[in-house]
N, C-alpha and C positions, 0 to 999 in steps of 0.2 A: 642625654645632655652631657657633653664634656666638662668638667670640670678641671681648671688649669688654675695651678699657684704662681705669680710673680713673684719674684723677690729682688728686693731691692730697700740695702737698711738705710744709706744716706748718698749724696746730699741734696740739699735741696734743687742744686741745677741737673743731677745725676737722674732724680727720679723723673723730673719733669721733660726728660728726654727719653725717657723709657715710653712718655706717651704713645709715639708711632708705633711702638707693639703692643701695646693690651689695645689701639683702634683696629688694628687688622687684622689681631686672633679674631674678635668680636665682629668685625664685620667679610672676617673670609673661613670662620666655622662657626655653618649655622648650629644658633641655642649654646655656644659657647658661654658657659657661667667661670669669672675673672676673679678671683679672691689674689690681695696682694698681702704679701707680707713686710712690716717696714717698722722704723722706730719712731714712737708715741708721737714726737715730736715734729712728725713730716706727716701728721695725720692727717692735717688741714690742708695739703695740697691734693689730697686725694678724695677727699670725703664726696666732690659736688661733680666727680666724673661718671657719668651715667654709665659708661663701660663697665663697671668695677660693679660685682653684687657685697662683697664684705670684705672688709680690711681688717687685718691681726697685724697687732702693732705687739713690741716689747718698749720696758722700759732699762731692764739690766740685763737681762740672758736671754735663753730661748728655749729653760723650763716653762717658762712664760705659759708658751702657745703651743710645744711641741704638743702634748696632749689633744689639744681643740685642734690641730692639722690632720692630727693621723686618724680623728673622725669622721676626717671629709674625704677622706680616700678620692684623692684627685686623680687624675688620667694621665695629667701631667707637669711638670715642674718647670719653669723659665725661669733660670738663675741668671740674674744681669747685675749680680754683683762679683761673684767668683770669688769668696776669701773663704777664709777659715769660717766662721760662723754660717755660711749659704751650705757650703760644702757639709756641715756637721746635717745641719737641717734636712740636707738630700740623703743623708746617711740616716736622717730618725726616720725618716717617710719612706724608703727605700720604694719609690715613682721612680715611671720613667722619665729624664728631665734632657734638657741641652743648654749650655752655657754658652759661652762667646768669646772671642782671644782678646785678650786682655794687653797684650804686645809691652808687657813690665819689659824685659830683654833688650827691645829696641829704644824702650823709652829712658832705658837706663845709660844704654847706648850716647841717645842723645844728649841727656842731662852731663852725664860726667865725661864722655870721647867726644861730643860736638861731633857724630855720625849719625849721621841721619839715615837713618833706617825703618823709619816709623811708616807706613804704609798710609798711601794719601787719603784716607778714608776717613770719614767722621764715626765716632765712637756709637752714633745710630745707626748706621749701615752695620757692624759691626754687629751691635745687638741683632738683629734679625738672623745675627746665623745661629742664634739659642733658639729660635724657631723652625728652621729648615728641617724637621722632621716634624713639624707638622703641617708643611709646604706653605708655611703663609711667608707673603712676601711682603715688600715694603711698595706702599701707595702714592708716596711720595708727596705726601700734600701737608709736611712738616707735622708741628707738634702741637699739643693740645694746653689746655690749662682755661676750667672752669671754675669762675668767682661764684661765691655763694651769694644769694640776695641780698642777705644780711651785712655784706662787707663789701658790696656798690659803693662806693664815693662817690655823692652828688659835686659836679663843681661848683654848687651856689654854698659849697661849705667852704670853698677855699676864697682868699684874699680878693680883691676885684678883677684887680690886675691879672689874676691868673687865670680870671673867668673866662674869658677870647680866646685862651690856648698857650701851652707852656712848654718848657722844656721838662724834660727829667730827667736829672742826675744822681746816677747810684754812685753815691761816693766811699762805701764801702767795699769789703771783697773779707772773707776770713783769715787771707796773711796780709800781713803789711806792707809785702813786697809785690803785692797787685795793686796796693792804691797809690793816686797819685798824693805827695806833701801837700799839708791843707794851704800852704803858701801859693800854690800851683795851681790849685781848685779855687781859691777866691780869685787868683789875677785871672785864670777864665771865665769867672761868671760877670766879671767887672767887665771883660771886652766882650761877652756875650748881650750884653744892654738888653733883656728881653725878660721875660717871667719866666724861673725855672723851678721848679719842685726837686729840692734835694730828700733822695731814698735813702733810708740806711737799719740798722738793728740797732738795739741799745746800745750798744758798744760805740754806734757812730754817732748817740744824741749832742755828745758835748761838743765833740768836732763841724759837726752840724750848726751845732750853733753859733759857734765861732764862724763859720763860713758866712753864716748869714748876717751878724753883725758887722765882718768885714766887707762885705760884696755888696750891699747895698740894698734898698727896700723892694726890689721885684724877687729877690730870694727867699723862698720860705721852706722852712726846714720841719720835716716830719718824720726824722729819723728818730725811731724809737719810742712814735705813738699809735705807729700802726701793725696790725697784725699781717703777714705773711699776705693771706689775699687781698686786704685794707689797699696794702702798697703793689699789689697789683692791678686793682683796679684804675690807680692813680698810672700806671704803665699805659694800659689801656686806653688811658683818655689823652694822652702826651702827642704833643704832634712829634716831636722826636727826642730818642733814648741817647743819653750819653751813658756808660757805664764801663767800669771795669771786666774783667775775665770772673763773672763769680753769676751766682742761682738764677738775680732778677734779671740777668741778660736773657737767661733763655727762656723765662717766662716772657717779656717781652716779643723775642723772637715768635714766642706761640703767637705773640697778636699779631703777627707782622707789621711791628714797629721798625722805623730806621729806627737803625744803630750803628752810632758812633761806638765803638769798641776798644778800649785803652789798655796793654796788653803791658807789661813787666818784667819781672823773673818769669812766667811763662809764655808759650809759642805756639803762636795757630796752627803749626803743625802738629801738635799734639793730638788735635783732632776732637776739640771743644770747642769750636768757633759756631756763633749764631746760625743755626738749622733751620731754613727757611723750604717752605714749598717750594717745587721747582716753579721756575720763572720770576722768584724773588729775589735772588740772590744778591741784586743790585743795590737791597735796602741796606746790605752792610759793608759798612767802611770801619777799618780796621786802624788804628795808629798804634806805634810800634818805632824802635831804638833798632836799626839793623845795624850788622857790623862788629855789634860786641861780643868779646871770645867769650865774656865771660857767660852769656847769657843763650840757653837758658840754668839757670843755677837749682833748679827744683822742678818737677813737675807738678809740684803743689803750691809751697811756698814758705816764704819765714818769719820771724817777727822783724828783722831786720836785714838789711843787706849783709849777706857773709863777707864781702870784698870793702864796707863801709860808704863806700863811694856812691851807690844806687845810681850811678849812671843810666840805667836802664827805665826812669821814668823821672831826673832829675833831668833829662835831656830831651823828654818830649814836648813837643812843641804846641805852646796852649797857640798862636797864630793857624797853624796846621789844623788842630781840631775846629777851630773857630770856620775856616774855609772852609771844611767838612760839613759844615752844618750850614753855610750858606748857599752851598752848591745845590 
């Protein structure tokens, strides 16, 4: 029986796009046993994937678990993170492993020359080539993400209104400069006249709330009462996803939700746009500020606009996303 380590320490949209490889080591080498390695805190996306025999998580280093890996004397190593920490760990286990191009060069490229040299490929195509020695390939029937029973959201727990079918809007992202201004997110949910479930982490409860108090009584806001799969469950049951460039879009995308997709300081070519099974592709529409020299200004992102202006989601158009979502 094979025994293969994933690694992958963060984040939450990163790991959950790793899905398409730990389904096709497992379903294209037989008796293939999957142990990943990850931090504490992303434990919960992985725990109810039936692929996956044991998860080593850290919480500060990687004295943590070096000791319990090089127990398991694996066959081999799938590093889909590629930094200093994955690299040391390939170094404590000395397995044979395969990693994947990372294409920092071009993306840097892009960020600060505005050349585009980023190779047209999604960063899951990509991963698959840390597998190409051990000939598994990609099955193309997108990404995974399994809720635990315990963190189902019945919709007779939500408001009435929302019981017949809602929207959901992730109105956060972890830089500032992938969300829209909560000025911008109420006059949307106010011309959206319909029931929408606003998604977010603690950080977005207070904003959240303000959304809802300004946008009217079909809004209801769950930012930062729910846990990681709580709020995807609520994904799950949405007839359609607005959201930023950030984790819960491509949990979503595992359901194959539409998605509306609101895009900032970063750029679909970077190669993190919603990863649908082929023939789906159509569920996502993308909104996005073309034109500006200045953007994209990060491949990640910042607490605030560098140039002050934020043009690049000051100027998106909440009429555009509204026609987006009635089409």
């Amino acid at each position: 029986m094979p025994k293969i380590l994933i690694i992958r320490f963060s984040s939450i949209g990163d790991i959950v796009l790793t899905t398409p490889v730990i389904r096709c080591v497992t379903g294209q080498i037989p008796d293939a046993e999957i142990h990943y390695l990850t931090k504490e805190q992303y434990r919960p996306l992985l725990e109810a994937n039936p692929h996956i025999q044991k998860i080593f998580t850290i919480r500060h280093n990687l004295g943590e678990v070096i000791p319990l890996l090089r127990k398991e004397k694996y066959d081999f190593i799938v590093d889909l993170h590629r930094n200093l920490r994955s690299l040391m760990t390939r170094a404590a286990l000395l397995r044979p492993s395969g990693t994947f191009p990372k294409k920092n060069i071009q993306k840097w490229m892009l960020v600060h020359w505005k050349i585009d040299r980023v190779p047209k490929m999604h960063v899951v195509d990509r991963y698959f080539r840390a597998v190409r020695k051990l000939r598994v390939t990609n099955d193309r029937q997108g990404l995974d993400h399994f809720i635990p029973d315990a963190d189902r959201i019945s919709l007779d727990t939500l408001p009435k209104p929302h019981q017949e079918g809602y929207i959901a809007f992730v109105i956060g992202a972890r830089h500032q400069t992938k969300i829209l201004p909560t000025e911008k997110i109420i006059r949307l949910c106010r011309m959206l006249d319909q029931p929408v479930v606003l998604l977010g982490g603690p950080g977005d409860r207070d904003r959240g709330q303000t959304i809802a108090l300004e946008a009217g009584t079909l809004i209801y806001n769950t930012c930062g009462q729910q846990n990681i799969n709580q709020s995807a469950s609520l994904l799950e049951q949405a007839r359609v996803v607005v959201t930023h460039d950030t984790g819960l879009m491509h949990i979503a995308a595992a359901f194959r939700k539409r998605i509306v997709s609101i895009w900032g300081n970063t750029v679909p070519s970077l190669g993190m746009v919603p990863y649908y099974p082929e023939g789906y592709s159509h569920l996502s529409s993308i909104q996005e500020v073309h034109g500006l020299r200045c953007r994209p200004c990060s491949k990640l992102g910042y607490p605030s606009c560098p140039r002050k202006h934020f043009r690049c989601m000051n100027e998106i158009s909440e009429e555009a996303i509204v026609g987006l979502l009635s089409s």
